[in-house]
C-alpha positions, 0 to 999 in steps of 0.5 A, a space after each residue: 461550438 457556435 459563435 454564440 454559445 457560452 464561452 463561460 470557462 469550464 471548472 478543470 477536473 481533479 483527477 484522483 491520480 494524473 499519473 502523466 503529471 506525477 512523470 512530468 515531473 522527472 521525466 527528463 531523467 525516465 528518459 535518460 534512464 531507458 535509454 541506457 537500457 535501449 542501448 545496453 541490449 540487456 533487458 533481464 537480471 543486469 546491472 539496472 535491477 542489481 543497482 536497484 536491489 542495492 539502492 534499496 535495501 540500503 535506504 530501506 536499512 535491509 541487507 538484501 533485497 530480491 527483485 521480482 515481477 510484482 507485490 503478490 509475488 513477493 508476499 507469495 515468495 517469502 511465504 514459500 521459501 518459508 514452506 521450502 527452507 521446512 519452516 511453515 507447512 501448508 496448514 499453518 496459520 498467518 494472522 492478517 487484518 481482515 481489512 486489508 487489501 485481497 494480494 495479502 491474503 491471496 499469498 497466504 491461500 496460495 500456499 496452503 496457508 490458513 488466513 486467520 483474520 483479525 479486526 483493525 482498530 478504526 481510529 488507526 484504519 490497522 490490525 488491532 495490537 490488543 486483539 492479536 494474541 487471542 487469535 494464537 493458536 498452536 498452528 499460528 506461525 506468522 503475523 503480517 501487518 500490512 501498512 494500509 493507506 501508507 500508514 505504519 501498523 508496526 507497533 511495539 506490542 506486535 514486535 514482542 509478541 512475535 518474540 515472544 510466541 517465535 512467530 515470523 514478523 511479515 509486512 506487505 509494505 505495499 502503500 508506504 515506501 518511505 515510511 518509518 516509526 521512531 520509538 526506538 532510539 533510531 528512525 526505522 523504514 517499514 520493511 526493516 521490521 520483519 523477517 521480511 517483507 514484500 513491496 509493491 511497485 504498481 504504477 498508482 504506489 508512491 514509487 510506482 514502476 511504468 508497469 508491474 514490479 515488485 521486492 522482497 527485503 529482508 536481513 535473512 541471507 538464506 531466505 533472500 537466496 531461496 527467494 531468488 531461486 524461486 522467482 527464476 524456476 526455481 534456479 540458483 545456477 543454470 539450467 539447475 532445478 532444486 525447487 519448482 519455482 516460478 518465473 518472477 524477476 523485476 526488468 531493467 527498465 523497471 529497475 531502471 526507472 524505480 532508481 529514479 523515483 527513489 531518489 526523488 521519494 522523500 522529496 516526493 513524500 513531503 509534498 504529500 504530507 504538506 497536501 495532507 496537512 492542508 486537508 486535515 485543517 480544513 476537514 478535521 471540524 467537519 461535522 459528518 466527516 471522520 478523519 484516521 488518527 494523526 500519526 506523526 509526520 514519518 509514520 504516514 506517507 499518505 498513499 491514500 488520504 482516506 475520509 469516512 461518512 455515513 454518507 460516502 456514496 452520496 459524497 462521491 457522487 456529489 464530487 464526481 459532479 463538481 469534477 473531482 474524481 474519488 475512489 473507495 478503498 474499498 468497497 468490499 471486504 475480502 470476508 465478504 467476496 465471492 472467492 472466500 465464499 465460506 467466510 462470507 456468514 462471518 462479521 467483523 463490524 470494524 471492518 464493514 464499517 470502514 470499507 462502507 464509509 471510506 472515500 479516498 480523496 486526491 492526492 500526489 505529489 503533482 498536485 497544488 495547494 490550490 487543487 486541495 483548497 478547491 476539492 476541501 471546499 466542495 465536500 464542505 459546502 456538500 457535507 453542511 448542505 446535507 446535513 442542514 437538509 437532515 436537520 431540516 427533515 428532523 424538525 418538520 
């Protein structure tokens, strides 16, 4: 830079996910925690992956949980130790919501199964419980709710519907570990609900791994055995083969690492609601903003903190501009991708509407309030400024 050029101060950029900041925070304890597995000289199926599974299966409030490489695997696994224990068949039907994220309905196809589509309710961004049993068929044999954004989609309804047509319950709590629902008389985690559910781990989760992992929890002793036989070839005892499995087993050091993040997850969790929080009083009167229903403080975790505009684009844009990185989760429907080519004539209205105006904004626990502020009064002045220059083209 010349001795002359402006030494006016450049406005730092708002990443939408500083992942060196969210391991700064601990990174003291990632470190301790790897190098006991450097030192161990044991690196697959050892004590950090069996201390995980038990760590979170009791604060999960499951009585097992099966490590294994990543969130697809898992949703895969369940749905094929159900076709190998003889209790699906390929064929069957498994109700989905139609705007959810593709892993959940990549597990379905990639048994043979039949995803059977169902719009969300917009005001909640989750499977809508009304629609649900007009999709029931004598081939449906399984619901999954997906827990979209960090948000709970289980409701009581889906739970008796379930009971009540003998349909096993599967969740995809990939984006809300450490959300709950408190209907009932005692606080309950997603991932309990079910008969089993699948997590992800992807380093951008709210207890993301330093690579790929994932787990099955569920309360089923004969499903979780099955599964683990088939994320390791298929093998409960070596070099003994009763299934053709796959090759799907969580690390040590991933294991190692996610034991220090779940210790820290509520407290994590709560710096999150409180910069959620802090963008619900400054966007909520927007005009040209819509914000998700409020749910109560445990049934979001706020993995995403969506907002929706008719004028998304233009806002991301705009933000890009003044440094503040945003992303769109996301910007195509599964009905509407070159892999389900034959479900791209099909209109689900809801759906489009809500992966045409989503914009997700920053959000993590290594953010500040400051950052918040910065970010909600950027998209305020852009907002109000486009929506002067409408009202300002409409009067001409």
């Amino acid at each position: 830079m010349g001795r002359h050029a402006s030494s006016k101060p450049q406005r730092k950029m708002i990443k939408f996910l500083d992942l060196q900041r969210v391991t700064a925070l601990y990174a003291d304890e990632y470190h301790e925690a790897m190098r006991r597995v450097a030192d161990s000289g044991w690196y697959l199926q050892g004590k950090a992956v069996a201390q995980f599974e038990q760590d979170y299966a009791t604060y999960i409030g499951t009585r097992h949980c099966i490590g294994v490489a990543n969130g697809l695997d898992a949703l895969t696994l369940i749905y094929r130790a159900y076709i190998e224990m003889g209790m699906m068949q390929p064929g069957d039907e498994v109700i989905v919501p139609a705007n959810t994220y593709i892993a959940s309905i990549l597990a379905i196809t990639e048994n043979g199964l039949k995803p059977v589509l169902v719009e969300p309710r917009f005001e909640t961004l989750e499977i809508d419980d009304n629609l649900i049993e007009s999709h029931i068929t004598p081939r449906t044999r399984s619901i999954m709710i997906v827990h979209l954004y960090g948000r709970c989609a289980y409701t009581e309804r889906i739970g008796d519907i379930c009971r009540r047509h003998n349909l096993l319950l599967v969740e995809d709590n990939a984006q809300a570990h450490g959300c709950a629902y408190n209907s009932t008389p005692n606080t309950q985690k997603t991932g309990s609900f079910g008969h089993a559910a699948g997590h992800s781990f992807y380093p951008t989760k709210n207890m993301g791994a330093f690579g790929d992992a994932g787990a099955v929890t569920t309360n089923d002793g004969t499903l979780a055995e099955m599964i683990r036989a088939l994320g390791n070839y298929g093998s409960s005892k070596k070099y003994v083969f009763n299934h053709c499995g796959r090759n799907s087993r969580m690390d040590e050091l991933q294991a190692a690492i996610l034991s220090v993040k779940l210790r820290h997850l509520e407290e994590d969790n709560r710096h999150r609601r409180t910069f959620a929080h802090r963008y619900i009083e400054a966007l909520e009167h927007v005009e040209g903003i819509t914000l998700p229903l409020t749910l109560p403080d445990e049934q979001n975790v706020w993995h995403q903190f969506p907002i929706f505009s008719k004028e998304r684009d233009h806002l991301q844009q705009r933000l890009a501009e003044k440094g503040v990185e945003t992303m769109i989760h996301y910007p195509i429907p599964p009905h509407k991708q070159h892999c389900f080519a034959q479900w791209n004539s099909l209109s689900f209205p809801i759906t489009e509407r809500i992966h045409n105006e989503e914009l997700s904004l920053p959000i993590s626990q290594a953010m500040t309030l400051d950052e918040v502020d910065q970010v909600t009064a950027i998209l305020t002045k852009e907002v109000e400024g486009s929506n002067k220059s409408l009202f300002d083209t409409l009067i001409k």
